[in-house]
N, C-alpha and C positions, 0 to 999 in steps of 0.2 A: 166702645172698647169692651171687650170679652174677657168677663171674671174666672181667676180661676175658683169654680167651687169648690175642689178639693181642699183649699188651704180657708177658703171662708166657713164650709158649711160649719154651725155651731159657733163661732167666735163670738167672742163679745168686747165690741168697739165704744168707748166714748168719744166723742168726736166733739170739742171743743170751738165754739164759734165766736171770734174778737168783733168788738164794735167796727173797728177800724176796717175789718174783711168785710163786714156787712155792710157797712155804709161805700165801702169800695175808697174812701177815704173821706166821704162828704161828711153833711150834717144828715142826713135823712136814709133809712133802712133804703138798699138798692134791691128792688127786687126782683133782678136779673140776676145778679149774684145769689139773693135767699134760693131763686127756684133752680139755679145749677147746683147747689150744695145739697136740697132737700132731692134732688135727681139723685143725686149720687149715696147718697142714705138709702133709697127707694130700688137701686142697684143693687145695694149690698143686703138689705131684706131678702132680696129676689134670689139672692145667691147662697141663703142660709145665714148669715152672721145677725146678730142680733145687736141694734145700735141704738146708743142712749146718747144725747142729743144734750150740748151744757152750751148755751148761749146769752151772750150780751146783748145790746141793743135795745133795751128797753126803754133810755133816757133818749134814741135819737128817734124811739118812733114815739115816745112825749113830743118832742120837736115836730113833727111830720103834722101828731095831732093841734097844737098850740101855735105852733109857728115861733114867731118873736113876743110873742104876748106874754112872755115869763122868762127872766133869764135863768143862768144855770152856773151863776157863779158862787152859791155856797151852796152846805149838803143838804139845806133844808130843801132850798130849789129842785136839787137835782133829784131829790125823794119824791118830790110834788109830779117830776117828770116823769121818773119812774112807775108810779104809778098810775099813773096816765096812759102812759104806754103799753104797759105791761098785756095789756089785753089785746092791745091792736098788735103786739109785737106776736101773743100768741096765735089771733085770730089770722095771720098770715102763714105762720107754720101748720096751725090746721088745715089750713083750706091749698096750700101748696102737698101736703101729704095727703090727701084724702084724693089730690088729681092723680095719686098712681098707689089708691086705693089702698092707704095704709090710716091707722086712728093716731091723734095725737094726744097726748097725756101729760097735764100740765102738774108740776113738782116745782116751790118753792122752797127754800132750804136756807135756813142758816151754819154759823158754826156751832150756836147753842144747840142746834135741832141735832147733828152729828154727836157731841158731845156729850149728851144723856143718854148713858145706857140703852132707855127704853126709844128713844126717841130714834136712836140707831138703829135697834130693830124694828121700828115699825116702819123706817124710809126702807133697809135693803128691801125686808120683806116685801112692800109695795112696788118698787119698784124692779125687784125679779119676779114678781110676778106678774108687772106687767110685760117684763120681755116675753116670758115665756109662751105671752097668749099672742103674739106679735106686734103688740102697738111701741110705738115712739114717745119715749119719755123726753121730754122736752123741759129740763132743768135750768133755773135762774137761782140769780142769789134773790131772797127776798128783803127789797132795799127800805121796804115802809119802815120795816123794823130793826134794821143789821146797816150801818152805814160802814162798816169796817173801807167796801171797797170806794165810796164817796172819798174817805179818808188817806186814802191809797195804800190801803194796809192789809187787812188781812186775808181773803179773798185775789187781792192783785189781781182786778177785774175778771174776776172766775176762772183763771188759771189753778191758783189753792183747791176752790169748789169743786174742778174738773177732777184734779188730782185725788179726793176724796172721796169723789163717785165714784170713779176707778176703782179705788180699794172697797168701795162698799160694797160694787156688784162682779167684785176678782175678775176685773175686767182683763180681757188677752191688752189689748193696746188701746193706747188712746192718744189720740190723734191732736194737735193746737194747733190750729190753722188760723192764722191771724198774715198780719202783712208784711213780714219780713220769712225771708227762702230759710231760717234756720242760725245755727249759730256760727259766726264767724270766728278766727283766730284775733283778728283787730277789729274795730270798729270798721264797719265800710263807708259810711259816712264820709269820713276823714281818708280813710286810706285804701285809694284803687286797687293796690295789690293783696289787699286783704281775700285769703282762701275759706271755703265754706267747709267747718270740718261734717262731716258725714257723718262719724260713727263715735259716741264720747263712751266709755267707761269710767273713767276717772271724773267724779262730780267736780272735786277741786280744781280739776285745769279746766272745767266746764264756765265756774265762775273766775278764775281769771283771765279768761279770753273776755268774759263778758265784761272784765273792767270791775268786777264787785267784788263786796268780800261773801261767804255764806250765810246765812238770815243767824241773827244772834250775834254775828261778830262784830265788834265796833264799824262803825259806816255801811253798815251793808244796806243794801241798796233795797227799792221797795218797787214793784212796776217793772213792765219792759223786758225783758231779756232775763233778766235775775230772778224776775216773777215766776217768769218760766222754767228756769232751768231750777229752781225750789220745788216747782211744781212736779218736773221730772222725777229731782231726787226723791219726795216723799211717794211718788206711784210706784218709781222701783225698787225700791225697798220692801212692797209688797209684791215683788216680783212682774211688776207691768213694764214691758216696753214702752218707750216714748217717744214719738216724732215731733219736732216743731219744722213746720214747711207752710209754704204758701199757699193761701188757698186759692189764690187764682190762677193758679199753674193749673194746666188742661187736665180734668179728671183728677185733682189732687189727691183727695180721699182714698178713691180707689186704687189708686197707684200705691200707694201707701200702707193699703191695704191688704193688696196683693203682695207687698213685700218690696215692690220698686225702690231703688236708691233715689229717694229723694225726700230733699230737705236733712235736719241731722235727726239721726236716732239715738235715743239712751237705750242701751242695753243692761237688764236687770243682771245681777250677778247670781240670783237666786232661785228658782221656779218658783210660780205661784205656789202650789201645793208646802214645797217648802217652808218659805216664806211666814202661809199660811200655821204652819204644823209650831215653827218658833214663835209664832204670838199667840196661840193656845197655850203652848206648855209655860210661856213666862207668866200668864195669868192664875197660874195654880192656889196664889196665896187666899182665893178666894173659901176654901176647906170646903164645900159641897161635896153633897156625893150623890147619883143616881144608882141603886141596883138594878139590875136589868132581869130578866128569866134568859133560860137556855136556849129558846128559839128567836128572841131578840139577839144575844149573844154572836147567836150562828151568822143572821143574817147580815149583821155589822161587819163581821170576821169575812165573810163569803162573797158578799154584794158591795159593801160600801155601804148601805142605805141609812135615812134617816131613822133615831129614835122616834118610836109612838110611844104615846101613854099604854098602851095594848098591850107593851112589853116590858112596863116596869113593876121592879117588885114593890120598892123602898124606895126611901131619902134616908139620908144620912147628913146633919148641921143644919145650917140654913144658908139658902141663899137667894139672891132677888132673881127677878128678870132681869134678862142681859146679862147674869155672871157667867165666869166659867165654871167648869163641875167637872168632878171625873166620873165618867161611869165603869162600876165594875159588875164582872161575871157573877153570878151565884155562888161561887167557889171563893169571893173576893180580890177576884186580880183587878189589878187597873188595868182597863184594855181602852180606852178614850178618854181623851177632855172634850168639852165643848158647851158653846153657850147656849146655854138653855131661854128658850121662851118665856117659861114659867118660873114664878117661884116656887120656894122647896113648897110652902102648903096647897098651894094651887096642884103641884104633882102629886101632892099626899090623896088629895080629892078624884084626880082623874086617873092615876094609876091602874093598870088593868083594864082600862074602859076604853071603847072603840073610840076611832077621832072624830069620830059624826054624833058622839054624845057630850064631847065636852061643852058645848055653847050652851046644853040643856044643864050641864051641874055646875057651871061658872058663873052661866050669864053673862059671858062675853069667851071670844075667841083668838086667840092671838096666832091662830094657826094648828096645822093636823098635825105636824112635829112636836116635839114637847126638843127638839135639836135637831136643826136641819143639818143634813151631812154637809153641805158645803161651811160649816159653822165646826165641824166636829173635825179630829184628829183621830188617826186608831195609832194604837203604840205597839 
């Protein structure tokens, strides 16, 4: 099937893969299934989009390795499998991506890892930069340490994780391919005439099709369907589109990719950029300031481009790595917020200095930004 590149080149897809799709419904990773899905990633490389990869399956390819020799009826078990797994689970995605000559790059993640500040930037940063060079980030929850999803809680078998990478690498879509075609109006289960809605805006009639109530509200459901359509609502909010679709329908990914009606789509109400620009300015109470110089100033104003320490004058408060800041002109306007790499005395130090010296007056490097534009707001 022929990509359109016009609508791919540049995107950035996470693509979402359920135990359930993997295993094709068994006990043991299918990999005739792994190597059509890693086909179809290797497609969309070829076509320009850039795909970060959030899969399950590391407790059935524990199974694969162990067999019956351990069961997997508490979370202790299931951690023992996981990590058992975990290598042969990756050791497959390598060697399935390397046959259509692309690298694989293994990112384990918790909620706590997302949740610190610094911990936040150091995952985006690593992992846009590994898209940028073209390799396949290949994301798990890491279960040695995080049993949230053992628990059926918070993760909701990396559906949450998916949705979090999403926002972490401003991904265009992201893809949850597991084994049901999407969301219905009823349960299909139960009822033959139940329709597949296609297109949701509305999150709330999303979760009462699915039978739940939304996360927080009394009874609200945890797993399955409500996992998902959670997962949707906190990507679109950062402005990502959402598909939940099957993945064993022919070419799913790509179909999906190219924008095909299938399976249901959540439609953000917001554009990234957007999106982006009201979760900067709501972080303001942080007080930092960056001064900039006038040919810093220009090139922000003219280009977009990332702050350098090359173009700053000052700091003004304090503040950490990973806060917001505003930076202003010479003249003192606020003309940007955005979250800074450094803290305020780390900028005190590097300021004015090329990005190829800051490792030499640090002793460590968090990057040649001191604010990556995709981190920054102009006002």
């Amino acid at each position: 099937m022929a990509e359109d590149t016009n609508t791919l080149d540049g995107k950035r897809i996470v693509a979402k893969f359920g135990t359930k799709l993997l295993t094709g419904g068994g006990a043991s990773l299918d990999d005739t299934i792994m190597r059509d899905l890693v086909r179809q990633v290797a497609a969309l490389t070829s076509a320009g989009a850039q795909v970060a990869i959030v899969t399950s399956g590391a407790v059935a390819a524990g199974r694969d390795r162990l067999g019956d020799s351990i069961a997997d009826t508490s979370i202790e078990e299931r951690q023992v499998l996981a990590a058992i797994g975990q290598s042969h689970l990756m050791e497959r995605y390598d060697t399935l991506l390397r046959e259509h000559g692309l690298i694989a790059a293994q990112a384990l993640l918790t909620r706590a890892d997302l949740s610190d500040r610094g911990g936040y930037l150091n995952a985006r940063n690593t992992l846009d930069s590994l898209l940028r060079a073209g390799v396949v980030p290949v994301i798990n929850e890491n279960d040695v340490v995080a049993d949230e999803e053992f628990r059926g809680g918070a993760f909701g078998e990396n559906d949450s994780l998916s949705a979090l990478v999403a926002n972490l690498l401003d991904a265009d879509l992201l893809v949850l391919l597991s084994d049901v075609e999407g969301l219905f109006d009823r349960d299909p289960r139960s009822h033959a005439d139940a329709v597949l809605i296609r297109e949701v805006e509305d999150i709330d009639m999303a979760y009462r099709a699915a039978g739940a109530n939304s996360p927080g509200a009394p009874g609200a459901s945890r797993g399955g369907m409500p996992a998902k359509i959670a997962a949707a609502q906190r990507a679109m909010q950062a402005g990502t589109t959402v598909v939940i679709a099957h993945g064993q329908q022919t070419d799913a990914l790509l179909r999906v990719a190219r924008g095909d009606a299938l399976g249901t789509r959540f439609t953000p109400r917001v554009t990234r950029l957007e999106s982006r620009k009201r979760w900067l300015l709501s972080g303001l109470t942080a007080g930092g300031e960056i001064v900039i110089d006038t040919g810093a100033a220009g090139a922000l104003r003219r280009s977009g481009r990332s702050l350098l320490a090359a173009g700053i004058v000052s700091t003004q408060g304090t503040f950490s790595r990973g806060d917001i800041v505003e930076v202003r002109d010479p003249d003192g306007h606020r003309m940007a917020v955005g979250v800074s790499n450094y803290d305020a005395a780390d900028v005190d130090r590097i300021q004015g200095k090329r990005s190829d010296q800051i490792m030499a007056i640090l002793g460590y490097h968090y990057g040649d930004e001191v604010i990556h534009r995709t981190n920054m707001a102009l006002l």
